[in-house]
C-alpha positions in Angstrom: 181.5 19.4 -40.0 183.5 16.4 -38.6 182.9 12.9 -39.3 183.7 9.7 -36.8 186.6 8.1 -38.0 186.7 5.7 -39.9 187.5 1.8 -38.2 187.9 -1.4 -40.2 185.4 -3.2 -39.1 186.4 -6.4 -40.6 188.4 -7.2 -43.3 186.1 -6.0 -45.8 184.3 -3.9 -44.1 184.7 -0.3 -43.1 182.7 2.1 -40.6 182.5 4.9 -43.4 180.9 1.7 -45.9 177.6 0.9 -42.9 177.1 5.0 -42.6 177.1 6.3 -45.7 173.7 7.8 -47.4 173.5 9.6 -50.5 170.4 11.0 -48.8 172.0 12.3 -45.9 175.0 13.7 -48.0 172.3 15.9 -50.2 170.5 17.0 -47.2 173.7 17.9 -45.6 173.7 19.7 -42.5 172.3 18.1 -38.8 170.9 15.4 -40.8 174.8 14.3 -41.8 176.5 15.4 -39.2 174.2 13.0 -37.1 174.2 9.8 -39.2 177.9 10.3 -39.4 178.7 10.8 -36.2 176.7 7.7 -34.1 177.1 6.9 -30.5 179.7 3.6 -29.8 176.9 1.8 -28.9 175.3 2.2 -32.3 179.3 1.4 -33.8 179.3 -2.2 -31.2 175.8 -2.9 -33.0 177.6 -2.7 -36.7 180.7 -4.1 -35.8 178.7 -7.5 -34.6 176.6 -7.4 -37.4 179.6 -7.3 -39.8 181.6 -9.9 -38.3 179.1 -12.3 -37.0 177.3 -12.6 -40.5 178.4 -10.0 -43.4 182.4 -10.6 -43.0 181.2 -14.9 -43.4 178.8 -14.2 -45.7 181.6 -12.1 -48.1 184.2 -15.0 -46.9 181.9 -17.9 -48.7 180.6 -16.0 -51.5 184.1 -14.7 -52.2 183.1 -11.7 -53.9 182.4 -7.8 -52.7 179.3 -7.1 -51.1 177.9 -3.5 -51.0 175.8 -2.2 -48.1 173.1 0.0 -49.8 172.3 1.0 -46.9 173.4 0.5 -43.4 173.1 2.5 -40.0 169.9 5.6 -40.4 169.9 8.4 -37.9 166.3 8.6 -37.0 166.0 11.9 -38.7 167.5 10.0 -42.0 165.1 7.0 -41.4 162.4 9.3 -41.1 163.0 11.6 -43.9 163.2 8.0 -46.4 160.1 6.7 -44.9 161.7 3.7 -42.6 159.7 2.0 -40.3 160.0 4.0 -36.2 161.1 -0.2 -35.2 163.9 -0.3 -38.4 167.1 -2.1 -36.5 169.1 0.1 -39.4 168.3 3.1 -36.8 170.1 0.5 -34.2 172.6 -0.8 -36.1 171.8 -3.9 -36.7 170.6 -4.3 -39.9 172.1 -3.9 -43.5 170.7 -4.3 -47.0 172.6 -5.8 -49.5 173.5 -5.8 -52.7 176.1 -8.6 -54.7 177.9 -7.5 -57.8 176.2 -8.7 -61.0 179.9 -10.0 -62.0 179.3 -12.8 -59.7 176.4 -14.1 -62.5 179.1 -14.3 -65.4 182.6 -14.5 -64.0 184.1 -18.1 -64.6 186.0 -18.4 -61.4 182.1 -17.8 -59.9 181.0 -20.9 -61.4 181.7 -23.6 -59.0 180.7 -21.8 -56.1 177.4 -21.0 -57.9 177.0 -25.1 -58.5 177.9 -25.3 -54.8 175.0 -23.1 -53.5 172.4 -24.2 -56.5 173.6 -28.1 -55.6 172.8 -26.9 -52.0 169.4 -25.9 -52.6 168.8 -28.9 -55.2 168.8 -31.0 -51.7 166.6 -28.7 -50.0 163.9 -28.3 -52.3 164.4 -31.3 -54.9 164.0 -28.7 -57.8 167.1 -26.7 -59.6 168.0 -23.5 -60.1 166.3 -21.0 -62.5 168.4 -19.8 -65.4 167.5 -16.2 -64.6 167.8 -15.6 -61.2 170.4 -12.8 -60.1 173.3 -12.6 -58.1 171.2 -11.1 -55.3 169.4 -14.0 -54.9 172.8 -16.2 -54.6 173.6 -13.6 -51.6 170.2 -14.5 -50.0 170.1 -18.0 -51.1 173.9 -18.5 -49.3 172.6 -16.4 -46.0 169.4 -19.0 -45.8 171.6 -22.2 -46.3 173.7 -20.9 -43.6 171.8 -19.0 -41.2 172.7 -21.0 -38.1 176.4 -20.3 -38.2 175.8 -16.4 -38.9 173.6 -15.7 -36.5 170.9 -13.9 -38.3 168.1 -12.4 -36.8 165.9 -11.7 -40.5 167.0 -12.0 -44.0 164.4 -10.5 -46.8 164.2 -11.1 -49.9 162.9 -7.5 -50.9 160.8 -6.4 -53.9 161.9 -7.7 -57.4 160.5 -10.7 -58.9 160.8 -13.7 -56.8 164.4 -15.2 -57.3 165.5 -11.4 -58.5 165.3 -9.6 -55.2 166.4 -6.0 -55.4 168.8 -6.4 -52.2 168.6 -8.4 -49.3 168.0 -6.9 -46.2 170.1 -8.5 -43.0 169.4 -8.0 -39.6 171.6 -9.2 -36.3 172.1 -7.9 -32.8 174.0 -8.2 -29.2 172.0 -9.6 -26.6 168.9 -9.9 -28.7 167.3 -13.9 -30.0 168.4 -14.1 -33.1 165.0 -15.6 -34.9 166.6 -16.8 -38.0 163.4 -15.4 -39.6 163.2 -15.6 -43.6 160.4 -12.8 -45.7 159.9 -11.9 -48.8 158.0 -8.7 -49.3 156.9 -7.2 -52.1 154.4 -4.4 -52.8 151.8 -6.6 -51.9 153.0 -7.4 -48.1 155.4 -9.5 -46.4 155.5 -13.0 -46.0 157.4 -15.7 -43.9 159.1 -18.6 -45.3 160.5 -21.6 -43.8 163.5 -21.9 -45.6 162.7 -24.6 -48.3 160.3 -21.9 -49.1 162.7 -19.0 -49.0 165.4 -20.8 -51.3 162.0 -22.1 -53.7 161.5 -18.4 -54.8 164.5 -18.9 -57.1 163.8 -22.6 -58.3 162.1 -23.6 -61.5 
């Protein structure tokens, strides 16, 4: 079995790191051998989605971001239980995780007064002491959504201000709505974004 190869598709970012699926890798045969092998159409769909917002996004938070999941097959999307519509059998969509080092490095410090300063002026209200690093990742995306180019960003499951990972969603040719959930097991729900960047205040 033979696997596309690899391309950096930014600095940071590889083609292996927006296929990869421990699912697919258990279930091994056509399963793999199609989510690792997608069309170049499918490859143009990740490689704007990385540089237009996740290559900027890892620039300004200055610390690794890992794709939990990226690209599906539609075999793999259906075997997990993805929605038929999900832009991750497109492409165009990531979820995202940021390393928990980010909450207690030093050097991490200004840059997390920066964001929380940011969304001080937003809201009027600060920070809560126990939100996680993903929220910082979503937070950032919010705050900046204009300049990436992003189509959603979810603030998925978790408590609000703890999401679990944030999903991110951009395409070619396609209006990028600059749309902000949160969904939870309850539903989804759409934010503006002082509401999106409340779920992590006090």
């Amino acid at each position: 079995m033979s696997y596309a190869k690899d391309e950096q598709l930014s600095e940071n970012f590889g083609l292996h790191e927006m296929l990869r699926s421990q699912t697919a890798r258990r279930k091994g045969g056509d399963i793999l051998d199609s989510q690792m092998n997608p069309d170049r159409s499918i490859i143009r769909n990740l490689s704007y989605l990385v540089t237009t917002s996740l290559q900027p996004l890892r620039t300004l938070l200055k610390t690794v971001i890992t794709v939990s999941s990226g690209y599906r097959c539609k075999a793999l999307n259906e075997l997990i239980g993805g929605a038929e519509s999900s832009q991750h059998t497109k492409g165009m969509a990531a979820d995202l995780v940021l390393s928990g080092e980010f909450m207690y490095r030093a050097s991490r410090e200004r840059l997390k007064s920066i964001v929380a300063h940011k969304i001080l002026e937003v809201t009027g209200l600060p920070v809560r002491e126990n939100v996680n690093s993903n929220f910082y990742l979503f937070a950032t995306a919010c705050l900046f959504a204009e300049e990436l180019d992003i189509d959603q960003l979810i603030h998925e499951y978790g408590e609000p201000g703890t999401p679990d990972w944030v999903h991110l969603s951009a395409g070619i040719n396609t209006k990028q709505r600059r749309q902000f959930l949160y969904i939870n097991h309850q539903g989804a729900q759409a934010l503006d974004l002082r509401e999106a960047l409340m779920l992590g205040c006090k």
